[in-house]
N, C-alpha and C positions, 0 to 999 in steps of 0.2 A: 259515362264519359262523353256525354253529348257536349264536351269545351272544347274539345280534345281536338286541335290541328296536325290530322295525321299527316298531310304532306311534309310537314316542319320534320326539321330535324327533333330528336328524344336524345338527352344525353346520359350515360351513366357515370356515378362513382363511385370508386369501392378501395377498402384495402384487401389484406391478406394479410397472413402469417401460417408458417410452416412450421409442422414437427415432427423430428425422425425418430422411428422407434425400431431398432434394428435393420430390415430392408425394408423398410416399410413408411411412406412418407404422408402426411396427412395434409391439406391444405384446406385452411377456414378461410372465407369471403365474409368481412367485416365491415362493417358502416357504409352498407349498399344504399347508393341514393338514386334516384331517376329522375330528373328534368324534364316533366313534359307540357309542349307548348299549348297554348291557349292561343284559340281563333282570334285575329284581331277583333274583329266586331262586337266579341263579349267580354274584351280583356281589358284587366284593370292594370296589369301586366302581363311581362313575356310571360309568365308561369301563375298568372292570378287571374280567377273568374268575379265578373263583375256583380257585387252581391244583387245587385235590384236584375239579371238576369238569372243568375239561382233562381228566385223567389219563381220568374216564369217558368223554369222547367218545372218547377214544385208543383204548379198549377195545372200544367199538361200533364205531369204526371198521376196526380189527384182528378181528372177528367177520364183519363184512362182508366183509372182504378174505379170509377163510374159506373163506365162502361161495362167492365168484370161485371160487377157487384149486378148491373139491370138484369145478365145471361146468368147469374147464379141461380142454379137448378135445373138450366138446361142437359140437356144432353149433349154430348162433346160435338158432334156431327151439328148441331143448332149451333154453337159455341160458335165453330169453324167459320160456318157461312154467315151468321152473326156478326163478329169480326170483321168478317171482308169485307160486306156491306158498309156495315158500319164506317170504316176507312175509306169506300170510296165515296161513298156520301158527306163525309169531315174532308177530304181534300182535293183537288185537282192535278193531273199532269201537268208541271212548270216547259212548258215549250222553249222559255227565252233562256236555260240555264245555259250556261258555256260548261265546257269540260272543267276547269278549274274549280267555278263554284261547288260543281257535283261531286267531287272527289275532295277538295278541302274544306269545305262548310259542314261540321259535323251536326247542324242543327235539323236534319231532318226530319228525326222522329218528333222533336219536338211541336215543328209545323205543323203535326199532323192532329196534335191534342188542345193546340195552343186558342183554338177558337174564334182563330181570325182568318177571314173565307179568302184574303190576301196573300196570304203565305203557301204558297205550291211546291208542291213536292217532284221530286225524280222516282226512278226506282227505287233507291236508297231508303226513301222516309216511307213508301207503302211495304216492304219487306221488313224495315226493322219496325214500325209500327206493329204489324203482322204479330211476329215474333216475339213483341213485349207485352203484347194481349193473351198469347200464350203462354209464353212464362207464367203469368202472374196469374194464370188457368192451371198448370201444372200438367199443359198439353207438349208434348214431345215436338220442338219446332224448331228447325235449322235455316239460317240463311248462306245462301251459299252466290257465290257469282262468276261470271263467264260470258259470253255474245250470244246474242241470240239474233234470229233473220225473221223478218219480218216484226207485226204488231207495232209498235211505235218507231221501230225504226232498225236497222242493221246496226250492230254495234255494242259494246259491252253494258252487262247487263244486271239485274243483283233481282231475286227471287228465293222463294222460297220453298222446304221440303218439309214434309208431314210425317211422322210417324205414324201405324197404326197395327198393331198385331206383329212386331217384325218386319213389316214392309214400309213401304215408303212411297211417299206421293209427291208430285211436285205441283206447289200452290203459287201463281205468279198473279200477285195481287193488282201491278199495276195494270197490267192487260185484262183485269177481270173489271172492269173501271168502265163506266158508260161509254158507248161510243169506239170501244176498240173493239181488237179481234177476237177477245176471250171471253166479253160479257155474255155470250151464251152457257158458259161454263166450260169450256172445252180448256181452260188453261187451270182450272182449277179442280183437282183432288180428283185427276184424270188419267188414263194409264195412257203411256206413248205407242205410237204405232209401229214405229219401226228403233233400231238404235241400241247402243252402249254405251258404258263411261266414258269410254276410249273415242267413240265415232261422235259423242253426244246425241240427245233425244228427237226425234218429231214428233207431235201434237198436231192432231185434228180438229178445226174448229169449222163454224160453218163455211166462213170464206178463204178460208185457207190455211195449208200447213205451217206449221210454226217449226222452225228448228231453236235446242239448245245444245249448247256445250259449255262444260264446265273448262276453266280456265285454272293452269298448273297451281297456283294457290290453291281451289279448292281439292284438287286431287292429291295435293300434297298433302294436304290438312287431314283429310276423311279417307283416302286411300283407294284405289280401284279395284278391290279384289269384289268379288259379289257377295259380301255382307257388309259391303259400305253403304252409307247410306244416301250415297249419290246413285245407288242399284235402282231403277225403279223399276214397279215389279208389273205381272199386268194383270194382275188380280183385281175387281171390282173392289171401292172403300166404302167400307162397312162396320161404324163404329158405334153402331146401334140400330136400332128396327125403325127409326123414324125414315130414312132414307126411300126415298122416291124413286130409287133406281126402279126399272123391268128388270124378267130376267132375262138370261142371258140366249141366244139362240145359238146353231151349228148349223153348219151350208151340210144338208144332205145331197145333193148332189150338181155337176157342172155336166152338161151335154152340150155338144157341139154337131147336130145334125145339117147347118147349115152353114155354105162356105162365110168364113167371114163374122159367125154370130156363135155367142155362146150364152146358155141357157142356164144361168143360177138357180138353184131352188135352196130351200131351208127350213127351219122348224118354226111355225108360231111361237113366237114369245108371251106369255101371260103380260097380261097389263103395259104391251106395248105400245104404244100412239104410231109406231114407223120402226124403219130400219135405212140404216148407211151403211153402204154397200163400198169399199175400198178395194184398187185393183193396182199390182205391180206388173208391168212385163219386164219377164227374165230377174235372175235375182240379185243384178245390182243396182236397180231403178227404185227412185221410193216410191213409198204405194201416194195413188192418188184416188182423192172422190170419184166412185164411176156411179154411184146412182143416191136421191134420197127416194127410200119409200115411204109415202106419207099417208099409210094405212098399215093398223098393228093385224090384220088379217090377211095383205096379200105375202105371200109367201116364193113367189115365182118373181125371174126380172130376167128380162133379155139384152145382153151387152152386141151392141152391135158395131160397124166400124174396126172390126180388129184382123192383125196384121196372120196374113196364110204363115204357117210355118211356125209362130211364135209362142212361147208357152205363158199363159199367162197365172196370177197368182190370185187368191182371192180372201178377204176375210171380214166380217160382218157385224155388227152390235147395233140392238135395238135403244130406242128410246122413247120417254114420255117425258110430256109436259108438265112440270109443278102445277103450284097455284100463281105462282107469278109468271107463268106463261115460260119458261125458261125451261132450254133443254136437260131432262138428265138420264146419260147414257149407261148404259152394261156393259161388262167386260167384252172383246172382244173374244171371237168364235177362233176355234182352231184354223189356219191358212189351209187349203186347198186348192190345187194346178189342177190344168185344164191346158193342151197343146191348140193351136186353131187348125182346123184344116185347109 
């Protein structure tokens, strides 16, 4: 339905007819029609797509289906990050869109197959682009939307979430896009650091926390109980043995011998290149960056600067570097308190 001007009004029309059979009354909905409008830009009418722009979607659609066809054989996890790439490499963030465009131009995903380096896309066309790569993979992919803080900007937002084993991940394509806050990987196929449906998510990336929240459409849609699949979980994603993640490490213990300083330690991680070190004081502060360790053998870190009297929170995931030089992290470590003296 890439014609499809949602802003516009949709009309319906329909009859009925009744029939009573003792107490009992039965009501049939008969010659149900729907009116739905067509974008000016592609319309041959209020309710008609312009044949010579068909034949374009036909074309971006057949570029996609490409696409599939070059990752046939990979493994889902190759698929995944296959895809991303691939999208942010076929399109750019449209900076100059206005609100209107972005919300009643349904031609997003189209931009994104269409093969013209002209046509920029929003949120919209890197999420549903996403998601029609997946479809047509037979991968479990939902787009869902809501505001998010920071990365491109404050303000509402459309991303995407992953299925894998029962869990779920959230995959925000646009932010994984050269040049923004996620192309380290941290916004993509990433567990959050703190958060609920209800509070919505944050995500750690190198230069800064990201918040989401879903917006009452999608909670209405998918639900909040915790086998919704706006749940995300904080399990490491692992949909085969190719995955580059380390593993995982546990803070063995916090010492605070000195006023003011506390003393992290924790378990070597196999095949870690470093470890990030995240700290909350008190527990309704979110956690922020307190340390990168940029050696997979040191194991010790001293937080220094902190407040007498205050308890602070800690918890820890290694990582290593691909082949393309790009972070990829482990699940985070259980939290562990530490008071300062």
């Amino acid at each position: 339905m890439y014609w499809y001007e949602k802003t516009a009004a949709t009309t319906w029309q329909y009859g009925y007819s009744t029939k009573a059979a003792g107490n009992k009354k039965t009501v049939k909905i008969e010659n149900l029609s729907i009116s739905m409008p067509v974008i000016s830009s592609y319309a041959s009418g209020k309710y008609k797509v312009n044949a010579g722009i068909v034949q374009l979607a036909k074309s971006a659609a057949e570029n996609a289906r490409m696409i599939v066809k070059e990752f046939q054989g990979y493994t889902e996890t190759e698929k995944l990050y296959g895809y991303k790439e691939m999208i942010c490499y076929l399109t750019s963030y449209n900076d100059d869109v206005t609100e209107d465009d972005e919300y009643g131009d349904p031609w997003q995903l189209i931009y994104v197959f269409d093969g013209d380096d002209s046509t920029n896309v929003v949120c919209e066309g890197y999420s549903k682009a996403f998601q029609y790569l997946c479809d047509l993979s037979d991968i479990t992919c939902y787009t869902v939307t809501g505001i998010m803080n920071g990365g491109t900007g404050e303000g509402p937002h459309m991303w995407n979430i992953v299925a894998n084993n029962g869990k779920y991940y959230m995959a925000d394509i646009t932010n994984s896009d050269e040049g923004t806050v996620g192309e380290d990987g941290g916004l993509f196929l990433d567990t959050p650091i703190s958060g609920s449906i209800s509070r919505g998510y944050t995500y750690a990336t190198d230069s800064a926390n990201i918040y989401f929240a879903y917006d009452k459409e999608a909670k209405s849609l998918y639900g909040t109980e915790k086998n919704s699949i706006l749940y995300m979980t904080q399990e490491t994603y692992s949909a085969d043995d190719l995955t580059a993640k380390p593993a995982k490490t546990s803070i063995t213990g916090i010492s605070n011998r000195t006023a003011g300083k506390l003393v992290i330690t924790w378990k070597k991680a196999k095949s870690a290149d470093g470890y990030e070190i995240y700290r909350r004081a008190g527990t309704t502060n979110p956690y922020v960056r307190a340390a990168v360790i940029k050696s997979g053998s040191t194991t010790k870190y001293t937080n220094a600067k902190l407040k007498k009297g205050h308890t602070y929170y800690y918890r820890i995931r290694s990582y290593r570097y691909d082949e393309n030089g790009r972070k990829i992290y482990s699940g985070w470590s259980t939290v562990k308190k530490q008071k300062v003296k």
